[in-house]
N, CA, C and O of each residue as an XYZ file, in Angstrom:
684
protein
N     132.452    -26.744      5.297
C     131.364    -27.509      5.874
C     130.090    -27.207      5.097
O     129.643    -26.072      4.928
N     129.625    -28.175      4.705
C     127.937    -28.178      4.019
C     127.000    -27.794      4.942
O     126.996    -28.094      6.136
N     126.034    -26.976      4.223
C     124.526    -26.929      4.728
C     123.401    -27.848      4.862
O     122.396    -27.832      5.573
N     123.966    -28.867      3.749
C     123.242    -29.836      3.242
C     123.031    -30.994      4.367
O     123.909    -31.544      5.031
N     121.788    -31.187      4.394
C     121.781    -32.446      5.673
C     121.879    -33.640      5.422
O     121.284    -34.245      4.531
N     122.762    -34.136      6.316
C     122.889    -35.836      6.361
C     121.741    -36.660      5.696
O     120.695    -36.510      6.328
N     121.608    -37.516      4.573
C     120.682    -38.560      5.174
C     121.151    -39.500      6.292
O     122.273    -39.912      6.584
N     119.744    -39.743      6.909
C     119.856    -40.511      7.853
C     120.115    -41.989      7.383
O     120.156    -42.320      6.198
N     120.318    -43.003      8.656
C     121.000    -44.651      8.382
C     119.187    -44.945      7.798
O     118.102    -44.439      8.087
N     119.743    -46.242      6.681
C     118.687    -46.894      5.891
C     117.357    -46.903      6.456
O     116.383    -47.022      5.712
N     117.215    -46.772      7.879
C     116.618    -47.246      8.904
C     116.231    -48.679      9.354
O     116.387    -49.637      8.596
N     115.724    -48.802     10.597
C     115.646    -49.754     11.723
C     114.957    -50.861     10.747
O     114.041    -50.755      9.931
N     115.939    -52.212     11.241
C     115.144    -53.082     10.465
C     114.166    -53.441     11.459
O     114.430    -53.350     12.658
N     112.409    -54.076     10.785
C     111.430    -53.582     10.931
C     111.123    -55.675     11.919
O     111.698    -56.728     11.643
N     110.386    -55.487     12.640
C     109.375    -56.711     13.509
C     109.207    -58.040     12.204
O     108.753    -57.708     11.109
N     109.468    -58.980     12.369
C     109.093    -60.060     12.038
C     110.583    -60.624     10.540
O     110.486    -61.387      9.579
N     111.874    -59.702     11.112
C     112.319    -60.201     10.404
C     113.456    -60.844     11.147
O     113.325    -60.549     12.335
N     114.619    -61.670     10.937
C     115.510    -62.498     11.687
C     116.868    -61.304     12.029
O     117.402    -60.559     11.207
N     117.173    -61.434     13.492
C     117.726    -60.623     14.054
C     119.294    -61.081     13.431
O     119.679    -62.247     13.515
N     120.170    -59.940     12.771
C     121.354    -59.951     11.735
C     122.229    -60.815     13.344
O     122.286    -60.284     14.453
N     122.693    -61.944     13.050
C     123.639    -62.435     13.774
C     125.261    -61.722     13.912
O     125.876    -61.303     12.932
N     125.829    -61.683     15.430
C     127.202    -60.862     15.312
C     127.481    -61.504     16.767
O     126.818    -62.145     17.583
N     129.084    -60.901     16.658
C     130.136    -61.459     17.939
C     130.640    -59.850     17.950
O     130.937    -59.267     16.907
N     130.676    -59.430     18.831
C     131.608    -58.112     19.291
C     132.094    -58.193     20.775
O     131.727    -58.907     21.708
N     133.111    -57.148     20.667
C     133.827    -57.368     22.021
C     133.058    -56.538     22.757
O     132.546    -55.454     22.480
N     133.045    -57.507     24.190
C     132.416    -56.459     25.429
C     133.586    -56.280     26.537
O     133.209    -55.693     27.552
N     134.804    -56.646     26.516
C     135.879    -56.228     27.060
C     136.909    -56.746     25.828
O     136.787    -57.307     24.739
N     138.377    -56.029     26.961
C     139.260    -56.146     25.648
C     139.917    -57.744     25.788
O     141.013    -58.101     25.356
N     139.069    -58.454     26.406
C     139.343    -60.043     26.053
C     138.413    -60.750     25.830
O     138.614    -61.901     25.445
N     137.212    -60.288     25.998
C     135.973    -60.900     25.600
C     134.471    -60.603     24.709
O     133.750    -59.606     24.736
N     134.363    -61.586     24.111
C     133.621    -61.628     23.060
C     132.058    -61.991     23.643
O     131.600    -62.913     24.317
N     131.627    -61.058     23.165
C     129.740    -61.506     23.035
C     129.342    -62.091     21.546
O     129.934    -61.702     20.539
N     128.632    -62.741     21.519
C     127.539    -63.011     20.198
C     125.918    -62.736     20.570
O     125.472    -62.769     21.717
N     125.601    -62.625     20.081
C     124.176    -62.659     19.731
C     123.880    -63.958     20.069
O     123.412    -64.050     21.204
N     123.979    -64.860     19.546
C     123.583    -66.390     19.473
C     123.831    -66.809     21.144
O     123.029    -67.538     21.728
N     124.922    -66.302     21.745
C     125.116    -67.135     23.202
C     123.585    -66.545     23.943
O     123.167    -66.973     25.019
N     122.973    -65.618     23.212
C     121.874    -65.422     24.101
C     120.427    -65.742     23.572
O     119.406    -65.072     23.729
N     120.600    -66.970     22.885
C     119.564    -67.699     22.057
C     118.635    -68.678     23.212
O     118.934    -69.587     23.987
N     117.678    -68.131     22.945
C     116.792    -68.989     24.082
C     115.582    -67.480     25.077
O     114.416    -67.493     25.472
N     116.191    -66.900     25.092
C     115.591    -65.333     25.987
C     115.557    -64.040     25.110
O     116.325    -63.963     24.152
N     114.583    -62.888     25.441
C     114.014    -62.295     24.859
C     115.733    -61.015     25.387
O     116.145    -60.631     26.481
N     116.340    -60.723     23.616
C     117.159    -59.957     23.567
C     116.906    -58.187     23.714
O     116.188    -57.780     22.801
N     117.256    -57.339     24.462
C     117.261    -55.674     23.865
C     118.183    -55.165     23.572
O     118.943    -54.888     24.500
N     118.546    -54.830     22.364
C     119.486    -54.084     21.751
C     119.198    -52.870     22.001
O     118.008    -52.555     22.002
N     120.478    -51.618     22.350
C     120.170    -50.469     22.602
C     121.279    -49.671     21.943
O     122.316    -49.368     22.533
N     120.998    -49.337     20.649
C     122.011    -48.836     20.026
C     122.240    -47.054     20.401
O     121.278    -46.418     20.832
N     123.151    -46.601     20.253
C     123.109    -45.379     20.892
C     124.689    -44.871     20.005
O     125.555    -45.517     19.415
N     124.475    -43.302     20.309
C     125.577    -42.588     19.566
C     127.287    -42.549     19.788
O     128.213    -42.664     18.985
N     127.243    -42.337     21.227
C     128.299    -42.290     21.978
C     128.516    -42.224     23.440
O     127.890    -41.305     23.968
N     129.233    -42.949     24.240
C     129.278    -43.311     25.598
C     129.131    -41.963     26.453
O     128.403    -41.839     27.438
N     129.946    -40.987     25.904
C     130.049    -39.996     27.571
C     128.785    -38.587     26.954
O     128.622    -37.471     27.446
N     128.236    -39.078     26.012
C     127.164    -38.383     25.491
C     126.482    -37.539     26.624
O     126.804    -37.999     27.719
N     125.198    -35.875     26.779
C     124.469    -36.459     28.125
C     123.220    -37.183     27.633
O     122.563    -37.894     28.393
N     122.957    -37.029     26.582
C     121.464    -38.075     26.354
C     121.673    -39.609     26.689
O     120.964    -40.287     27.433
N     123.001    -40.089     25.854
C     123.489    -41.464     26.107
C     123.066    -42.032     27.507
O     122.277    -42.889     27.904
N     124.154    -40.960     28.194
C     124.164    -41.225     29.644
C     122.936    -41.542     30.433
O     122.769    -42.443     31.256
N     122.124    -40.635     30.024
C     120.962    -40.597     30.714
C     119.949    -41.857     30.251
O     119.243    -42.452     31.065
N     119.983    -42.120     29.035
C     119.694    -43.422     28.288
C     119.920    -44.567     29.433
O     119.203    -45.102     30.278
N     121.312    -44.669     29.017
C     121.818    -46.196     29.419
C     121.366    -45.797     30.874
O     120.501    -46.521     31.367
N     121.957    -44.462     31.833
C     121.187    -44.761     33.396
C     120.065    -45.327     33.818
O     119.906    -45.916     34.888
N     118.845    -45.050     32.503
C     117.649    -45.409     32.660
C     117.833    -46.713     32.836
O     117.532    -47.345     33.848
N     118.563    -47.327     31.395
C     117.778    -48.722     31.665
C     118.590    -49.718     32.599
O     118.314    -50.879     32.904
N     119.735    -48.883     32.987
C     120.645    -49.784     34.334
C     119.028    -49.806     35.594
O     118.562    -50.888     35.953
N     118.523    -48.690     35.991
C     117.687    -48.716     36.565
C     116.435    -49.728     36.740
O     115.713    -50.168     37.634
N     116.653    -49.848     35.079
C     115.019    -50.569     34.783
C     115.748    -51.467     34.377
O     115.476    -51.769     33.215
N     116.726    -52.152     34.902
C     117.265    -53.754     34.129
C     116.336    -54.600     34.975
O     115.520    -55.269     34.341
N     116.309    -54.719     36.756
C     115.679    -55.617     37.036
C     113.928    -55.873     36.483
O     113.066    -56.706     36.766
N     113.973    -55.032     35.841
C     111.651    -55.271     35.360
C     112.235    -55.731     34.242
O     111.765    -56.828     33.938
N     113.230    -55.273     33.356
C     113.441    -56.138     32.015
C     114.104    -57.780     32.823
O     113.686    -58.655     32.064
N     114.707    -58.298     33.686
C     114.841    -59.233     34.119
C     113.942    -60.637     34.521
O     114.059    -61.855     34.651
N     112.770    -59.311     34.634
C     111.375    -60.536     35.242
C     110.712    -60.769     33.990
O     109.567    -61.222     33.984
N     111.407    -60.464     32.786
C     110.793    -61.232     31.241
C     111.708    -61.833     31.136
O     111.606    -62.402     30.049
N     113.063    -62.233     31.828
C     113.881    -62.922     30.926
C     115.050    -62.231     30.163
O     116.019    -62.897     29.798
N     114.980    -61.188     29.976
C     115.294    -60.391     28.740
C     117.070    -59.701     29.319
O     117.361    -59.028     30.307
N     117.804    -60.164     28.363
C     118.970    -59.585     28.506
C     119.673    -58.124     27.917
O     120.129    -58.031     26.778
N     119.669    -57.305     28.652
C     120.065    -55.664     27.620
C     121.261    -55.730     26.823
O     121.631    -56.855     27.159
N     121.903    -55.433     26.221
C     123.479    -54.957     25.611
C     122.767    -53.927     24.841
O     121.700    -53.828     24.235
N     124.277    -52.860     25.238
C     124.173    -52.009     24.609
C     125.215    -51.440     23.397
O     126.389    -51.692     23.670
N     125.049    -50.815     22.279
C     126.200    -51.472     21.222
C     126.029    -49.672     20.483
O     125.111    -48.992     20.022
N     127.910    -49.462     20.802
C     128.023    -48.083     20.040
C     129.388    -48.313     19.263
O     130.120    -49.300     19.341
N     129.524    -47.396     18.648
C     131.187    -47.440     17.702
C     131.788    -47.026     18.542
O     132.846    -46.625     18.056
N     131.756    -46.787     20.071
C     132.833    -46.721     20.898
C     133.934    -47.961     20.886
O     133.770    -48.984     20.221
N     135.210    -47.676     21.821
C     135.865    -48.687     22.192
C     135.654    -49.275     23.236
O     134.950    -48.731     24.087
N     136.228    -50.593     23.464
C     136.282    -51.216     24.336
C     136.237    -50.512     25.777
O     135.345    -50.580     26.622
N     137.786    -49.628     25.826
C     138.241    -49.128     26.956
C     137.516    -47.780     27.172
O     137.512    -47.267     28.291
N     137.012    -47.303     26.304
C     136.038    -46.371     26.496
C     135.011    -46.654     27.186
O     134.622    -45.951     28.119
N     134.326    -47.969     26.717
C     132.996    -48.788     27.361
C     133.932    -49.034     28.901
O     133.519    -48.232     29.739
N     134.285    -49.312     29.073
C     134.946    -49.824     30.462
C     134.949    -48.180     31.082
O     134.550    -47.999     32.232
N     135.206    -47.550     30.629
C     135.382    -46.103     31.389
C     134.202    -45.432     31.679
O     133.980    -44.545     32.503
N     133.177    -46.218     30.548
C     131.798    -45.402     30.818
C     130.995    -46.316     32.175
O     130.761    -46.074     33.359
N     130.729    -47.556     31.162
C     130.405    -48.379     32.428
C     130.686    -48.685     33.973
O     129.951    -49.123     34.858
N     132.179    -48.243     33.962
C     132.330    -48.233     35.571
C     132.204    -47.136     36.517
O     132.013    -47.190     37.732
N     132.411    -45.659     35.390
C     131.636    -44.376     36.558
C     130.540    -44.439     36.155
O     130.197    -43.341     36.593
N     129.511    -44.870     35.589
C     127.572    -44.989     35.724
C     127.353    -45.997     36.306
O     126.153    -46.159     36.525
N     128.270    -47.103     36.820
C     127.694    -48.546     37.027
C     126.808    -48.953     37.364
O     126.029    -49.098     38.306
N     127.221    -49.307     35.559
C     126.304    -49.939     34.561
C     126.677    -51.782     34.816
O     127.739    -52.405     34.821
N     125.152    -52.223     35.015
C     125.535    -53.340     35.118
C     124.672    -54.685     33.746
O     124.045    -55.730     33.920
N     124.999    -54.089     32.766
C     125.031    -55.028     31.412
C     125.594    -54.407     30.542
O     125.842    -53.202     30.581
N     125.909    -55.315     29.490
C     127.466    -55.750     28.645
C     126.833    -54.142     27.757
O     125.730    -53.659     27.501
N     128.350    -53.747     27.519
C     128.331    -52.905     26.217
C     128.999    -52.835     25.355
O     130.156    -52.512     25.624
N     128.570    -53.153     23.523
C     129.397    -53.593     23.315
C     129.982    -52.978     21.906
O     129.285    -52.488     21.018
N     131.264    -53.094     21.895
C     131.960    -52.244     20.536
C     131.776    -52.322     19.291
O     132.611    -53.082     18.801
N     130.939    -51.812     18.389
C     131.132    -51.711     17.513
C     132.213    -51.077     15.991
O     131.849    -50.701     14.877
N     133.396    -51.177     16.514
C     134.261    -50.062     16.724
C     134.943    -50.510     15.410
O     135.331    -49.697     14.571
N     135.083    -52.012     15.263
C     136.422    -52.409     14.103
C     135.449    -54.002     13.472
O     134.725    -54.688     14.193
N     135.628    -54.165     12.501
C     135.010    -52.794     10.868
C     134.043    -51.928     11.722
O     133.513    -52.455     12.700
N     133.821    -50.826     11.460
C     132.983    -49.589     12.528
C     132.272    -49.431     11.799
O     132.453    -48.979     10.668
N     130.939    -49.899     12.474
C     129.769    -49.494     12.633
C     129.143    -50.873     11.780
O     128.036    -50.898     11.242
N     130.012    -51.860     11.797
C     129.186    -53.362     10.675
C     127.820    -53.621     11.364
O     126.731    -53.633     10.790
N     127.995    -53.779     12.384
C     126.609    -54.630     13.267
C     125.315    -53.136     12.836
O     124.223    -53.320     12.298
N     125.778    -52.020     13.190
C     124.904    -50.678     13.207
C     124.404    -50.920     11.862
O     123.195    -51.083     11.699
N     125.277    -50.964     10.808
C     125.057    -50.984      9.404
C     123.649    -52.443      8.994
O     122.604    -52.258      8.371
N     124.136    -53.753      9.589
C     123.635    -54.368      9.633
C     122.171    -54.301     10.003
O     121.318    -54.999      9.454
N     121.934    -53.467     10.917
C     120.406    -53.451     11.777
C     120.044    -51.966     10.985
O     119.007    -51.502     11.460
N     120.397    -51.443     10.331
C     119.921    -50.099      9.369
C     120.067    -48.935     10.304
O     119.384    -47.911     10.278
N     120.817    -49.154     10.943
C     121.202    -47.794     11.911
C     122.322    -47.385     12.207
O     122.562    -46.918     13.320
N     123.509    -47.525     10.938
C     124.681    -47.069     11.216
C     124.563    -45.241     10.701
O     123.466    -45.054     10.174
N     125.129    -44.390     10.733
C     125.266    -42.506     10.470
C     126.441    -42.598      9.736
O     127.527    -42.250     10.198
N     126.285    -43.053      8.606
C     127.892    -43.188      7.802
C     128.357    -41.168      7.889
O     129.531    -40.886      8.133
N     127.706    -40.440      7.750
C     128.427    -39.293      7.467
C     129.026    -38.674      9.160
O     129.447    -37.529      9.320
N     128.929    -39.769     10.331
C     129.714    -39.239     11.721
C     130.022    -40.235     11.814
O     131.104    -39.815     12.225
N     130.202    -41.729     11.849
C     130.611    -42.433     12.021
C     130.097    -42.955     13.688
O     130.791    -43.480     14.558
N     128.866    -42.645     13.715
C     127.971    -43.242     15.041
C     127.038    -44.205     14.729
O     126.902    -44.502     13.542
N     126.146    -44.931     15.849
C     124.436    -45.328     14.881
C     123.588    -44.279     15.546
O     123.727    -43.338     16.327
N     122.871    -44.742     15.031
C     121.743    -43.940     15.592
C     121.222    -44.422     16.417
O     121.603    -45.585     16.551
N     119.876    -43.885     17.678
C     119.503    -44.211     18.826
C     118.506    -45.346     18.349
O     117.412    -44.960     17.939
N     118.722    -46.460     18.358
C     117.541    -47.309     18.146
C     117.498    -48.244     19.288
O     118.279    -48.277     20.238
N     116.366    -49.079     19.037
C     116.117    -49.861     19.895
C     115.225    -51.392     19.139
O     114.295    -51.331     18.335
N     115.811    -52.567     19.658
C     115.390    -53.477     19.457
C     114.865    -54.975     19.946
O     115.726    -55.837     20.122
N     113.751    -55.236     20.123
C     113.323    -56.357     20.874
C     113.694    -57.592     20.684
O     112.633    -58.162     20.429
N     114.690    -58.512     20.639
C     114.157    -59.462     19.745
C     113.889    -60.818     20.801
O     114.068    -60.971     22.009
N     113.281    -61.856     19.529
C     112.654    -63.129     20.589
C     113.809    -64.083     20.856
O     114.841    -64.076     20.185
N     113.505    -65.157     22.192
C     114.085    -66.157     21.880
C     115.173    -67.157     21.112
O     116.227    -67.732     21.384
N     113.859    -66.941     19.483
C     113.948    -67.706     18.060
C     115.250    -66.874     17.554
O     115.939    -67.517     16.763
N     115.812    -65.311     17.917
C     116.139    -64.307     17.196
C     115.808    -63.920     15.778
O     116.545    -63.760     14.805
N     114.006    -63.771     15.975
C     113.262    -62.956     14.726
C     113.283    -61.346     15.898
O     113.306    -61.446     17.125
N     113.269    -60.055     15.181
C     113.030    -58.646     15.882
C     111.477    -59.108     16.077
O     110.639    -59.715     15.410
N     111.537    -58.635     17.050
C     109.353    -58.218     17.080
C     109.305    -56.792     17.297
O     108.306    -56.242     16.833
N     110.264    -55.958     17.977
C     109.544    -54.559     17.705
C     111.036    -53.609     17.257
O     112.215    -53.876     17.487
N     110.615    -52.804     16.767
C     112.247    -51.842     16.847
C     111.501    -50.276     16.609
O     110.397    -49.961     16.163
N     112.433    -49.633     17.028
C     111.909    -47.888     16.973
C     112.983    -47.270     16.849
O     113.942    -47.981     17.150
N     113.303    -46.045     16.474
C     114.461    -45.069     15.599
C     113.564    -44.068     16.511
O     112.431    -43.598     16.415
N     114.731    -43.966     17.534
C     114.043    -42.236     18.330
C     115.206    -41.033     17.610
O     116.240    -41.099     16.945
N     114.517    -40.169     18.071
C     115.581    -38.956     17.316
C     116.387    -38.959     18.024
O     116.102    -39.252     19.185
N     117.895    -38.610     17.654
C     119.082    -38.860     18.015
C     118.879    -37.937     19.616
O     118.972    -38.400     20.753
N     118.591    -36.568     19.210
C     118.708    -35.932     20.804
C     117.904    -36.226     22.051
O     118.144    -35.695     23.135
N     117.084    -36.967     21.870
C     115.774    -37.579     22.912
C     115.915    -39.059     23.027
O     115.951    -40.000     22.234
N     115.998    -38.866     24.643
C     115.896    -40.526     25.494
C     114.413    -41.077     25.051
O     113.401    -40.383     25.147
N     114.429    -42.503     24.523
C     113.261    -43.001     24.111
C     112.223    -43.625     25.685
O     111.003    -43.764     25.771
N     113.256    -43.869     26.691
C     112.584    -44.272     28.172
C     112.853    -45.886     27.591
O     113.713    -46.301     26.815
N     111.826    -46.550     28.252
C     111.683    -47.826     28.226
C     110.753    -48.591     27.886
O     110.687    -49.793     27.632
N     109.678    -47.335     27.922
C     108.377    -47.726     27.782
C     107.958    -48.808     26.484
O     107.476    -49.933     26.613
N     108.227    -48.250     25.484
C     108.289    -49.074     24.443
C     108.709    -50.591     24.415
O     108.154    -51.579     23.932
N     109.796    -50.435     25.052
C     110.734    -51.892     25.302
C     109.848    -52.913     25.782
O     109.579    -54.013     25.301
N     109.248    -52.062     27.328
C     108.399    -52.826     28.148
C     107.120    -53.278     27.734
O     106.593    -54.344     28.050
N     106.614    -52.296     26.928
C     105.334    -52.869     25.879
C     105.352    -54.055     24.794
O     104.413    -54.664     24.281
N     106.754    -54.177     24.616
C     107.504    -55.356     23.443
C     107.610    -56.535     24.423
O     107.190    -57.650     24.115
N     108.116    -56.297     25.477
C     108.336    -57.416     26.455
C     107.268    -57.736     27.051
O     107.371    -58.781     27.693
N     105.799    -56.995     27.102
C     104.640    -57.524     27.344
C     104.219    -58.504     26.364
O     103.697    -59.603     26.552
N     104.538    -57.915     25.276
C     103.939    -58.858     24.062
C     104.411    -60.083     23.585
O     103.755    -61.006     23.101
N     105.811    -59.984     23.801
C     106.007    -61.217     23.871
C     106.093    -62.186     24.915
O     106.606    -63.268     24.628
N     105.695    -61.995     26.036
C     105.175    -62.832     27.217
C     103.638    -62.856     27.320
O     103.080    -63.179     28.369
N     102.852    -62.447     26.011
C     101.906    -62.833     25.809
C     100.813    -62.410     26.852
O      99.660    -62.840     26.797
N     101.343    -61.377     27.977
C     100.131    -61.196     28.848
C     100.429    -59.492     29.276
O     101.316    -59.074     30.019
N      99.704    -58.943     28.769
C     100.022    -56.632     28.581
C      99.880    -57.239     30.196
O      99.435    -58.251     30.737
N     100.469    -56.107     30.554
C     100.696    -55.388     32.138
C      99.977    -54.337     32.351
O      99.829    -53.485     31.475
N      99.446    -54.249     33.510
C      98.679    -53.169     33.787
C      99.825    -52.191     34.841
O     100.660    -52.743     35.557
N      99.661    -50.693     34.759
C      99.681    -49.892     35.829
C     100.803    -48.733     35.506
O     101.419    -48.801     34.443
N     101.026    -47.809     36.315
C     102.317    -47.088     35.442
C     103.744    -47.735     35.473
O     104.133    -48.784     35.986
N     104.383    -46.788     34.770
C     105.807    -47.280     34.746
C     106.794    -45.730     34.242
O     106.688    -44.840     33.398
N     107.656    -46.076     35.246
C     108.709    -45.162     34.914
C     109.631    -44.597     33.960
O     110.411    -43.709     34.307
C-alpha cells in the first residue's frame, strides 16, 4: 500500500455549463434519465456509498428537507456506484423517499461525467448539484468526502433560481 495520496476526481463541473445528460437505473426494472425531469429545478447528490455514516446522515438530511426543496419545484436523486439492490436496502431502512440512483455499470460514467468520479476507490465524491429547468448547472460544490454539506447551499441555489433569496433560518 502507498503513502502517496490519491488525486482527487477532475472536479465538479462548474455553474453555467449544460448538465451531462444520463439514464440510470433506480430499481432493478427501472430507468431514470435526467431529461424525464426537464422542465423543474434538478438536485443531484452524489455521495460515496449507501450504508456509509456520513452518507446516511447526508441522504437523512435531505429526506427531511425534501418537502422545502418541493416548494421550488425541485426534484432530489441521489447517484452512487452502489447497486440497485443495495439502493433498495438502503432506501427502505432510512425511508428515503426520492429515487437513488446506480451508478454501478460502466461504474462511475455519470460521476466521471460531472468531474466527480475517485477512480483510485471506485466511489464519487460528495458533490452536489443544482441544475435548472433548461438543464444548464447553476451551482455545484465538492464538500470533503468526510463532512455532510447540509442543505444550505442547495437552498441558497434554489433561492436563486426562483429569483426571490428567502429570509430566516434553516436547518
Amino acid at each position: 500500500m502507498s503513502d502517496t495520496p490519491h488525486p482527487p476526481a477532475s472536479g465538479p463541473l462548474e455553474a453555467g455549463r449544460p448538465a451531462p445528460a444520463f439514464t440510470l437505473p433506480a430499481t432493478p426494472d427501472q430507468q431514470l434519465a435526467l431529461a424525464d425531469l426537464r422542465g423543474k429545478p434538478v438536485i443531484l447528490a452524489f455521495y460515496p456509498a449507501d450504508w456509509s455514516p456520513v452518507c446516511g446522515d447526508q441522504m437523512v438530511l435531505y429526506n427531511e428537507v425534501l418537502p422545502e426543496f418541493h416548494r421550488y419545484g425541485a426534484q432530489l436523486v441521489g447517484i452512487s456506484t452502489d447497486g440497485v439492490w443495495c439502493h433498495a436496502a438502503f432506501a427502505g431502512e432510512r425511508r428515503l423517499h426520492f429515487p437513488l440512483l446506480s451508478d454501478f455499470e460502466p461504474k462511475g460514467a455519470v460521476a466521471r461525467a460531472y468531474g466527480v468520479y475517485r477512480e483510485h476507490d471506485g466511489t464519487s465524491e460528495r458533490a452536489l448539484f443544482v441544475i435548472d429547468g433548461e438543464g444548464i448547472i447553476r451551482w455545484s460544490y465538492l464538500s470533503p468526502l468526510g463532512l455532510n454539506p447540509g442543505a444550505d447551499g442547495i437552498l441558497d441555489a434554489l433561492d436563486a433560481l426562483a429569483g426571490a433569496p428567502q429570509q430566516g433560518a434553516r436547518s
